[in-house]
N, CA, C and O atoms as CSV, one atom per row, in Angstrom:
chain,resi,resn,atom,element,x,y,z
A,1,UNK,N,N,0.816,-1.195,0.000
A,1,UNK,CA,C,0.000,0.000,0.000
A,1,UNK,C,C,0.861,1.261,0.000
A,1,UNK,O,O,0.622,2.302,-0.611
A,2,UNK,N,N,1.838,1.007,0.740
A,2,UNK,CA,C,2.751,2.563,1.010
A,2,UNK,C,C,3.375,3.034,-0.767
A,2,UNK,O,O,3.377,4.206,-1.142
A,3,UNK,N,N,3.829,1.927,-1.606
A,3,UNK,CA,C,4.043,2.493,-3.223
A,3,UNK,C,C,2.955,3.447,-3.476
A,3,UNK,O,O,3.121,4.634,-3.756
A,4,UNK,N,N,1.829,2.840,-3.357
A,4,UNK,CA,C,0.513,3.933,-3.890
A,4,UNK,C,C,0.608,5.223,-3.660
A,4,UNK,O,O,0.331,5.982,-4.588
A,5,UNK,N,N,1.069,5.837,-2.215
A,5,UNK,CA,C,1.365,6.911,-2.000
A,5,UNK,C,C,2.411,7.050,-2.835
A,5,UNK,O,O,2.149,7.873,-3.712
A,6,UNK,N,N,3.622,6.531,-2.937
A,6,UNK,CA,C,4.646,7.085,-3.188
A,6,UNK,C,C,5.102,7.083,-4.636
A,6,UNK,O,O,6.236,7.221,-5.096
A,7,UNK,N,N,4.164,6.929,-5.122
A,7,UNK,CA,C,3.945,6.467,-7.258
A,7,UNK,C,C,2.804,8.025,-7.340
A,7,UNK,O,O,3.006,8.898,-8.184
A,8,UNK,N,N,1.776,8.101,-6.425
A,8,UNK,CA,C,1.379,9.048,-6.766
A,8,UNK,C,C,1.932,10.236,-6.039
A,8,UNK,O,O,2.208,11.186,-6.772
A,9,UNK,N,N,2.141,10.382,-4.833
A,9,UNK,CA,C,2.878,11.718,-4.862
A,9,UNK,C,C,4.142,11.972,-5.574
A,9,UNK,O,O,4.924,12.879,-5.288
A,10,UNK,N,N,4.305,11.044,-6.594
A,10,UNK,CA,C,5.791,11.416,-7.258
A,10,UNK,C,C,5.020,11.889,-8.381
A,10,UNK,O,O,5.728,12.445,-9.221
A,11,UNK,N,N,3.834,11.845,-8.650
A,11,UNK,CA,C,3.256,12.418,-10.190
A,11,UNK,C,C,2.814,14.216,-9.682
A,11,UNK,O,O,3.223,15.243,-10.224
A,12,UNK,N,N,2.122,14.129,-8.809
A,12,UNK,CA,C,1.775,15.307,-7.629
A,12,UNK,C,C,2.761,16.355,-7.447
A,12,UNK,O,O,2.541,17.552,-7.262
A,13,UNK,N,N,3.815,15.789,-7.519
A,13,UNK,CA,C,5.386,16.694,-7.646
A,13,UNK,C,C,5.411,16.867,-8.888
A,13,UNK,O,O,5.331,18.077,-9.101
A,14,UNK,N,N,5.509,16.045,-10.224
A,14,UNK,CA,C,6.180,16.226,-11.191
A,14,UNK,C,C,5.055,17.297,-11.334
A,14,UNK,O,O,5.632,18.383,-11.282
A,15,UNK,N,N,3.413,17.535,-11.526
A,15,UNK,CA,C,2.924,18.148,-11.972
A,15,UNK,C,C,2.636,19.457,-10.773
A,15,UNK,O,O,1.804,20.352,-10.922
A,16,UNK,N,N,3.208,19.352,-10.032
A,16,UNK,CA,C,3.009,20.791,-8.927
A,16,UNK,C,C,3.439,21.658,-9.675
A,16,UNK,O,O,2.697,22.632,-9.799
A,17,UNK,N,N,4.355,21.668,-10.217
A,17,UNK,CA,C,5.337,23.211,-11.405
A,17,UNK,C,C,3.916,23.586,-12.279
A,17,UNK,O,O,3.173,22.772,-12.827
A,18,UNK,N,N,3.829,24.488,-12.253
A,18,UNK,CA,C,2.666,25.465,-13.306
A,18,UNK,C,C,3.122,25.133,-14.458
A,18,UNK,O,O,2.371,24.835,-15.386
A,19,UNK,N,N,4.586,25.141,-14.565
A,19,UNK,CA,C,4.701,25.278,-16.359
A,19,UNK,C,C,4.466,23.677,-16.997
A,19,UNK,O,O,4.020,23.458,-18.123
A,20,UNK,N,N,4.918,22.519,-15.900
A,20,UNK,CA,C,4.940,21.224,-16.439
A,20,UNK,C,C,3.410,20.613,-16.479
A,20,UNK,O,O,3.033,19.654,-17.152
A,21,UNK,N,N,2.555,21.502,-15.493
A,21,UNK,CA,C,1.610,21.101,-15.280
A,21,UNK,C,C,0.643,21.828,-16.722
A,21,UNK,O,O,-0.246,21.259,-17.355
A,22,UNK,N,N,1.052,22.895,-16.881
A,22,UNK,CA,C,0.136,23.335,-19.017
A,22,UNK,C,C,1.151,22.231,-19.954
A,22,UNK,O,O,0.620,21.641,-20.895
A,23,UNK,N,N,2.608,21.993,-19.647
A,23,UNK,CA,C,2.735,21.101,-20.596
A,23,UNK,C,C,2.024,19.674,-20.831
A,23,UNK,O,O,1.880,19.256,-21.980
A,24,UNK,N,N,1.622,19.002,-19.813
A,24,UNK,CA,C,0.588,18.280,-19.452
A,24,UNK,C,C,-0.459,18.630,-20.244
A,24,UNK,O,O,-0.753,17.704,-20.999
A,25,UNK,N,N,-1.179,19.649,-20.383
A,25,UNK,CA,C,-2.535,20.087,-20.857
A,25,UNK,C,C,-2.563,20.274,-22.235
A,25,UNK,O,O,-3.515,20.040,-22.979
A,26,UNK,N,N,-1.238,20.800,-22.600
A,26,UNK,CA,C,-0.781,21.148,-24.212
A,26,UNK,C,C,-0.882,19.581,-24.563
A,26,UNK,O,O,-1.684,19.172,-25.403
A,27,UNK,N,N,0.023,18.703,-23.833
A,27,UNK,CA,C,-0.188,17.085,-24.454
A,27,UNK,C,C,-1.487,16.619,-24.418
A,27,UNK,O,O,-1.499,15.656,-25.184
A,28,UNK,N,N,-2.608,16.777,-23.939
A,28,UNK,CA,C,-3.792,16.456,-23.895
A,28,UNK,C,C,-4.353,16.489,-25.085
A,28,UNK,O,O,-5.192,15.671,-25.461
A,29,UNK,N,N,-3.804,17.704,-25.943
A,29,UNK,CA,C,-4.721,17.421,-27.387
A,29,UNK,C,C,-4.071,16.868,-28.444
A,29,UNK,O,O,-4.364,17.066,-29.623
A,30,UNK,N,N,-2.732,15.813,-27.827
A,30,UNK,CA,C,-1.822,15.118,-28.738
A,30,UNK,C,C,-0.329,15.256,-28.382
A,30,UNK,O,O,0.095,16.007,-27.504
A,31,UNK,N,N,0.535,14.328,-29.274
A,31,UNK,CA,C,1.351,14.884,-29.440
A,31,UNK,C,C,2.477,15.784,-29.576
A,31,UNK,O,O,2.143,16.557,-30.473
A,32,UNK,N,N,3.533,16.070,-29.200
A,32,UNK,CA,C,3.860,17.509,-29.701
A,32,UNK,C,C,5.441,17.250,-29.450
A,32,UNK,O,O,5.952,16.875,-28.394
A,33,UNK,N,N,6.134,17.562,-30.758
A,33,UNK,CA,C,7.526,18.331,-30.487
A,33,UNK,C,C,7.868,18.804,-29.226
A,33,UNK,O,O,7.179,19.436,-28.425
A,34,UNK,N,N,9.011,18.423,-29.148
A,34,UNK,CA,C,10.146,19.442,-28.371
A,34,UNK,C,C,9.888,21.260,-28.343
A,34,UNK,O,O,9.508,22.120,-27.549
A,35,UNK,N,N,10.467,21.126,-30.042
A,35,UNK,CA,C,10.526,22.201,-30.873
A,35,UNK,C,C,9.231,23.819,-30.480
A,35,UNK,O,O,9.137,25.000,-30.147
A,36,UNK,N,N,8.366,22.274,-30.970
A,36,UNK,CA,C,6.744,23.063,-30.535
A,36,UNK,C,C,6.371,24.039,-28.972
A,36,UNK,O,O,5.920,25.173,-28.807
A,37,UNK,N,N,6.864,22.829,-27.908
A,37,UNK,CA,C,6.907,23.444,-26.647
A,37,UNK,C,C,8.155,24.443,-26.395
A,37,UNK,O,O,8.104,25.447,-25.685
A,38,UNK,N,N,9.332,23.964,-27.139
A,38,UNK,CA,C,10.053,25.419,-26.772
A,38,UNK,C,C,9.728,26.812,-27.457
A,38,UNK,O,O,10.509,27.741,-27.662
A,39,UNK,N,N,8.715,26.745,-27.684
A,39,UNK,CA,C,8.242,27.916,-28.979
A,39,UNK,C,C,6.796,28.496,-28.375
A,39,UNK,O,O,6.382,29.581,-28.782
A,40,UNK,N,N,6.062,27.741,-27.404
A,40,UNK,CA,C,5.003,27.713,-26.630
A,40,UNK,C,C,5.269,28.590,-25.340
A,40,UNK,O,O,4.442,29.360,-24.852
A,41,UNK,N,N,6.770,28.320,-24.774
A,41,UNK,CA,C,7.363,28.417,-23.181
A,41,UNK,C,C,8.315,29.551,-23.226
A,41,UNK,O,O,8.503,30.185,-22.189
A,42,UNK,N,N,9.007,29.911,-24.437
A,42,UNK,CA,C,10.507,30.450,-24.561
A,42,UNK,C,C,11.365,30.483,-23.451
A,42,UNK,O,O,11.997,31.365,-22.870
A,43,UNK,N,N,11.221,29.367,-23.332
A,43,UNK,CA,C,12.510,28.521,-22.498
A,43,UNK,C,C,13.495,28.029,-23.018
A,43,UNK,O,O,13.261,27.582,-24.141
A,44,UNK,N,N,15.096,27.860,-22.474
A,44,UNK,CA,C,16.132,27.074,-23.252
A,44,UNK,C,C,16.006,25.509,-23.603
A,44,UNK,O,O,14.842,25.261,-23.287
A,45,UNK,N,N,16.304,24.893,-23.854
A,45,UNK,CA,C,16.571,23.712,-24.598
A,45,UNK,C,C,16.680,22.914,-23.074
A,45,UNK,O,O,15.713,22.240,-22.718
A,46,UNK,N,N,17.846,23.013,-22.224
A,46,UNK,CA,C,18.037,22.818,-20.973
A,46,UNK,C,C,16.459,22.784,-19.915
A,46,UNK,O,O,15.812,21.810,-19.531
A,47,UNK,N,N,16.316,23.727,-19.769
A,47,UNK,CA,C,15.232,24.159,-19.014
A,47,UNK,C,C,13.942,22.883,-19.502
A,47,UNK,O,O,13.392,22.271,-18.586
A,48,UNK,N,N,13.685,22.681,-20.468
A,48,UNK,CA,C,12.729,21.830,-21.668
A,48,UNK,C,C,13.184,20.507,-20.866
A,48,UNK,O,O,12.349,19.945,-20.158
A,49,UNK,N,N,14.501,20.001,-20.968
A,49,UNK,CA,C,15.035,18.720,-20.948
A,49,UNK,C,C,14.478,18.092,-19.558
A,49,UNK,O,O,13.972,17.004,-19.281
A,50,UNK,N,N,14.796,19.262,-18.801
A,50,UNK,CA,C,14.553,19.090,-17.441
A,50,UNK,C,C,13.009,18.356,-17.083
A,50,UNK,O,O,12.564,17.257,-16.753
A,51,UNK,N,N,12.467,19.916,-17.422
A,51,UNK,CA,C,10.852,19.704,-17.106
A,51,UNK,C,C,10.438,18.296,-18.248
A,51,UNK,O,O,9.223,18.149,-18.385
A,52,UNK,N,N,10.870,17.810,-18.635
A,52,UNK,CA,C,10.490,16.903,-19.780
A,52,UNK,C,C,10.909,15.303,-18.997
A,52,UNK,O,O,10.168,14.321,-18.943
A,53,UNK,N,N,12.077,15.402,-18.535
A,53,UNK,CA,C,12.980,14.196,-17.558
A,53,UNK,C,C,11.770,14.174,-16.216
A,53,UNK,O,O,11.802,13.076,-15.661
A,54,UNK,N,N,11.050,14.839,-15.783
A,54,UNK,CA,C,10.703,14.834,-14.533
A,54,UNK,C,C,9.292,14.193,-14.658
A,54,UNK,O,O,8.729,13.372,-13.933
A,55,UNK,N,N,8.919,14.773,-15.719
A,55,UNK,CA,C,7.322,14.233,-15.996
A,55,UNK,C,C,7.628,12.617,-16.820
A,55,UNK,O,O,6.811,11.702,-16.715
A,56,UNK,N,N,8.754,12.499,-17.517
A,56,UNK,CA,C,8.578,11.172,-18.234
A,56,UNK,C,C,9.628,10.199,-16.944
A,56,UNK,O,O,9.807,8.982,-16.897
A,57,UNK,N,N,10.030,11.009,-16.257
A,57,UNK,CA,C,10.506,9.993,-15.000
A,57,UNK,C,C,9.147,9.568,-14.129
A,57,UNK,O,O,9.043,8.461,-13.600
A,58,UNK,N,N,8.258,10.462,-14.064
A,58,UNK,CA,C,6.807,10.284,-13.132
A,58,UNK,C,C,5.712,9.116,-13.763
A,58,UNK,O,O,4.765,8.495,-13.282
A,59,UNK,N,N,6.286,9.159,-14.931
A,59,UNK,CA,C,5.390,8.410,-15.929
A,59,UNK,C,C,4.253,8.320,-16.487
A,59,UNK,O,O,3.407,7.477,-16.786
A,60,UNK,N,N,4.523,9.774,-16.568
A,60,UNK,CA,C,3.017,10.574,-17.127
A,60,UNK,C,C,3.322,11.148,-18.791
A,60,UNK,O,O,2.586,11.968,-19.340
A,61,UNK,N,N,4.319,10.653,-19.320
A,61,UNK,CA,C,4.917,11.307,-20.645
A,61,UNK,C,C,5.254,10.237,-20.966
A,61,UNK,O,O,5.629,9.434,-20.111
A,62,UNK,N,N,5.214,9.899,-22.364
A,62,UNK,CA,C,5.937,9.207,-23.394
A,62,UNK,C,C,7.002,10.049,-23.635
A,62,UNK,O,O,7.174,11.133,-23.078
A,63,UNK,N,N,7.827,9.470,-24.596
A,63,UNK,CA,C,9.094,10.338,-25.467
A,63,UNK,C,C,9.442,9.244,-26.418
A,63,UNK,O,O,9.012,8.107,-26.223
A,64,UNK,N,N,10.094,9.491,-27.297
A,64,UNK,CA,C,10.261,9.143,-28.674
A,64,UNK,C,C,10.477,9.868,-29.877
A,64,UNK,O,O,9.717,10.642,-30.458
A,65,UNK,N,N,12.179,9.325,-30.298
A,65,UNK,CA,C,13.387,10.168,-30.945
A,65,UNK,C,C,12.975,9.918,-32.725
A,65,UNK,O,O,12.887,8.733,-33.047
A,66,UNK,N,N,12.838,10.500,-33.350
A,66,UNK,CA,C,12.902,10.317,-34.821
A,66,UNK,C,C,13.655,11.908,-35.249
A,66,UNK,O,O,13.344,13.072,-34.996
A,67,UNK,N,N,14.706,11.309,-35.967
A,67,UNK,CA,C,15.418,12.317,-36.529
A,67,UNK,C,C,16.490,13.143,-34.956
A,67,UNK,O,O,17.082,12.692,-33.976
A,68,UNK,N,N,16.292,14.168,-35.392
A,68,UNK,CA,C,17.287,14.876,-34.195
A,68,UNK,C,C,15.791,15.265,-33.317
A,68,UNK,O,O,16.009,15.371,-32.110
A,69,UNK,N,N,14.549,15.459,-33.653
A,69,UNK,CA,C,13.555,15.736,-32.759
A,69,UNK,C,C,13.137,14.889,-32.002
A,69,UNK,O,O,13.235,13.681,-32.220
A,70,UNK,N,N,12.567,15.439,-30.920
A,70,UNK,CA,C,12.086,14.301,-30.052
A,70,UNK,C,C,10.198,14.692,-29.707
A,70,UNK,O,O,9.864,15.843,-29.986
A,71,UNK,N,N,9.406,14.015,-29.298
A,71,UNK,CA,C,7.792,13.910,-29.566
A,71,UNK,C,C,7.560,13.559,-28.284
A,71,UNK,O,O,8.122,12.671,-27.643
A,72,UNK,N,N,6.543,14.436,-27.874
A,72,UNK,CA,C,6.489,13.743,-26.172
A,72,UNK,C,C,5.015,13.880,-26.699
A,72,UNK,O,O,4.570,14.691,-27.510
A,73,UNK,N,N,4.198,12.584,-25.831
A,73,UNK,CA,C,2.403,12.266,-25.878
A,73,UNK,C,C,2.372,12.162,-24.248
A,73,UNK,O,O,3.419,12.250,-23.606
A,74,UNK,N,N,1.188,11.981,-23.662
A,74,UNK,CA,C,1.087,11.626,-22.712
A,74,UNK,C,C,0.948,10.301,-22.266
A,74,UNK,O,O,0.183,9.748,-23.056
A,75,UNK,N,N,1.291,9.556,-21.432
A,75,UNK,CA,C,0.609,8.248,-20.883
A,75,UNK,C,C,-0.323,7.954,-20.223
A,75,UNK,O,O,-0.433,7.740,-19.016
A,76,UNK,N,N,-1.376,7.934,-21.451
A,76,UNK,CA,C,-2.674,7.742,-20.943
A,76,UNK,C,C,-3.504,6.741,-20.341
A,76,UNK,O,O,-4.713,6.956,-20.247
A,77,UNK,N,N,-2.888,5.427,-19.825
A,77,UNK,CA,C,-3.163,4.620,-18.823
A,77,UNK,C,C,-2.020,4.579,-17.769
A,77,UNK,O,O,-2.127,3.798,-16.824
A,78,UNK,N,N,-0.823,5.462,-17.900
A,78,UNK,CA,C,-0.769,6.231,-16.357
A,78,UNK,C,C,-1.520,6.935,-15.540
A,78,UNK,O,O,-1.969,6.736,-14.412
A,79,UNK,N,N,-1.603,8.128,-16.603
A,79,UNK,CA,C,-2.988,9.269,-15.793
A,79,UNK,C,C,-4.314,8.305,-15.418
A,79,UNK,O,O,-4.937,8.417,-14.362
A,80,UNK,N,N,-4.576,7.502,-16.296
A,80,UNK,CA,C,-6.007,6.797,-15.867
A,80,UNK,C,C,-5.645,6.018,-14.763
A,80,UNK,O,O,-6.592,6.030,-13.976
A,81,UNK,N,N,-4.607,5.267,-14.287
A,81,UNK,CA,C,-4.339,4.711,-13.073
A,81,UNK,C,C,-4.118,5.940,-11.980
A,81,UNK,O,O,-4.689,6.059,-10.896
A,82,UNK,N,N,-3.553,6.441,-12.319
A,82,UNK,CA,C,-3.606,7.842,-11.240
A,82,UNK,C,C,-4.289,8.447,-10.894
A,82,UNK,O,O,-4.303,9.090,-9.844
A,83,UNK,N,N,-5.539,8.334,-12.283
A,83,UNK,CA,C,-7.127,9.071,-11.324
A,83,UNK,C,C,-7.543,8.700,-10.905
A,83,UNK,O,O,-8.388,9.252,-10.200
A,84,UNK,N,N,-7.317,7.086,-10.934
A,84,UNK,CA,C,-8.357,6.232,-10.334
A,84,UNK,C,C,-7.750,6.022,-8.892
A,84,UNK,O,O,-8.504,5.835,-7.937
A,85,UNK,N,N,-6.306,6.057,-8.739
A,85,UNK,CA,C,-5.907,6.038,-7.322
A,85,UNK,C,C,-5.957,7.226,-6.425
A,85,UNK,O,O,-5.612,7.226,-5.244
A,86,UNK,N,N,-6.467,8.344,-7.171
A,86,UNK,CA,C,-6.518,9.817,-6.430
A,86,UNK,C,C,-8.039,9.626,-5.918
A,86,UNK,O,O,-8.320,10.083,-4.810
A,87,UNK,N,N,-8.954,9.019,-6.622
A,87,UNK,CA,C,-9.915,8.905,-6.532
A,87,UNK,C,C,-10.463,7.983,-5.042
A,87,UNK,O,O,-11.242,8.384,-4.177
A,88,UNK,N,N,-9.890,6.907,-5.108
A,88,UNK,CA,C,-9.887,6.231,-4.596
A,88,UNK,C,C,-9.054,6.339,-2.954
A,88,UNK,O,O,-9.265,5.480,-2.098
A,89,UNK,N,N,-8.131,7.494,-2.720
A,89,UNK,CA,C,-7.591,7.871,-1.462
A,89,UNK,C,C,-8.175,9.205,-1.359
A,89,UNK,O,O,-7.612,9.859,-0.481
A,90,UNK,N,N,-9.130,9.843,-1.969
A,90,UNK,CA,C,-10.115,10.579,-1.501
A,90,UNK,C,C,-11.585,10.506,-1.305
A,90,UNK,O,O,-12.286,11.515,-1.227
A,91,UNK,N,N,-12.075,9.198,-1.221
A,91,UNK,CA,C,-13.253,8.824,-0.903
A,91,UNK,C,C,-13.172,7.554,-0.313
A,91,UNK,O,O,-12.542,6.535,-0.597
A,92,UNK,N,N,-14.374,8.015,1.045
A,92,UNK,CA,C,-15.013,7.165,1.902
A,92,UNK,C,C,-15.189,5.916,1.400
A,92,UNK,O,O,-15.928,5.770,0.426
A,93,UNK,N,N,-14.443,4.661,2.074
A,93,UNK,CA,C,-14.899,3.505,1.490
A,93,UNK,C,C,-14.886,2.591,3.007
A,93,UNK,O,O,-14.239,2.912,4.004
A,94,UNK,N,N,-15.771,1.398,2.875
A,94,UNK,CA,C,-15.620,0.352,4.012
A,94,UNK,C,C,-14.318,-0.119,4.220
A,94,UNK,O,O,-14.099,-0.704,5.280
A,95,UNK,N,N,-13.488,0.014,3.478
A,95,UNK,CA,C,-12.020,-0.487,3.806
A,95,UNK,C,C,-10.883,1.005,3.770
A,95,UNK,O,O,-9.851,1.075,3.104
A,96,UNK,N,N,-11.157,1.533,4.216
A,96,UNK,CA,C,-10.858,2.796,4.308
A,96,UNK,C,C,-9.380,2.747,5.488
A,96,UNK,O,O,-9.479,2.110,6.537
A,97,UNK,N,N,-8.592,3.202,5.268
A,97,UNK,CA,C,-7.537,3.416,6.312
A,97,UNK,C,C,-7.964,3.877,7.324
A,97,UNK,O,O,-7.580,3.302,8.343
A,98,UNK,N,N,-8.661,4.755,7.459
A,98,UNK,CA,C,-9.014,5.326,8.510
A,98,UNK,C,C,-9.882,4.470,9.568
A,98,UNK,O,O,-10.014,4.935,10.700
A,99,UNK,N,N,-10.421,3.354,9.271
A,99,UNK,CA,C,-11.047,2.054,9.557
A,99,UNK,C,C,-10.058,0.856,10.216
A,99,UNK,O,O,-10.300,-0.057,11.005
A,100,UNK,N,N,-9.100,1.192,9.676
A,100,UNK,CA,C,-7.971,-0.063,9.981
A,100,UNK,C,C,-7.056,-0.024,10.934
A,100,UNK,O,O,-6.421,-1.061,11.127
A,101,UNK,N,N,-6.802,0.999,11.643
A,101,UNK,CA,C,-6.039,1.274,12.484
A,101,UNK,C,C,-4.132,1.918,12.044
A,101,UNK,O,O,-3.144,2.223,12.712
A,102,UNK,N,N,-4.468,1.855,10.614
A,102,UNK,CA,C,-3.318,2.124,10.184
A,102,UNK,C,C,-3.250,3.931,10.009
A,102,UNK,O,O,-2.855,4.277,8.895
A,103,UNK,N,N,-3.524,4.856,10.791
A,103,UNK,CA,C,-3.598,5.940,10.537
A,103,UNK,C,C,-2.175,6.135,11.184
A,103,UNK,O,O,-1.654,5.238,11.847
A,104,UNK,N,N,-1.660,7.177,10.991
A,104,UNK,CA,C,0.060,7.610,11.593
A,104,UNK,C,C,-0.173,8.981,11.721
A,104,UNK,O,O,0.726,9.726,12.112
């Protein structure tokens, strides 16, 4: 049980940043260049790599190299496991932690 927390507050972090969190939203309607988002952000190349390493380390981003560009999508049965576990540690259930004695 303790991964669950710690798989989702690692997505919770990656997307706490405002800017990673619209890049998130920009991927929502597809696809998109590198190129594209550094042209969206006018941010350096660096700065990009970063915020790009953090979200596809969280495992909420694809990536995938053709040519010298690189294409980030989202992972959309990450996020769907992640809503469903946000979902699920914010509502009342009969097996509820708070039921079990495991509260800290």
């Amino acid at each position: 049980m303790e991964s669950i927390y710690i798989d989702t507050a690692k997505i919770l972090k990656a997307i706490s940043d405002p800017k990673r969190l619209r890049i998130v939203d920009m991927l929502s309607c597809g696809e998109l260049c590198g190129c594209e988002l550094l042209e969206a952000f006018h941010i350096t190349q660096p700065t990009l790599s970063h915020d790009m390493k953090v979200l596809i380390e969280a495992g909420i981003v694809n990536d995938r190299r053709e040519g010298k560009n690189t294409f980030y999508s989202l992972n959309q049965d990450r996020l769907a496991a992640f809503k469903n576990t946000l979902h699920e540690i914010t509502t009342s259930k009969a097996n509820c932690i708070c039921h079990s004695g495991e509260r800290r």
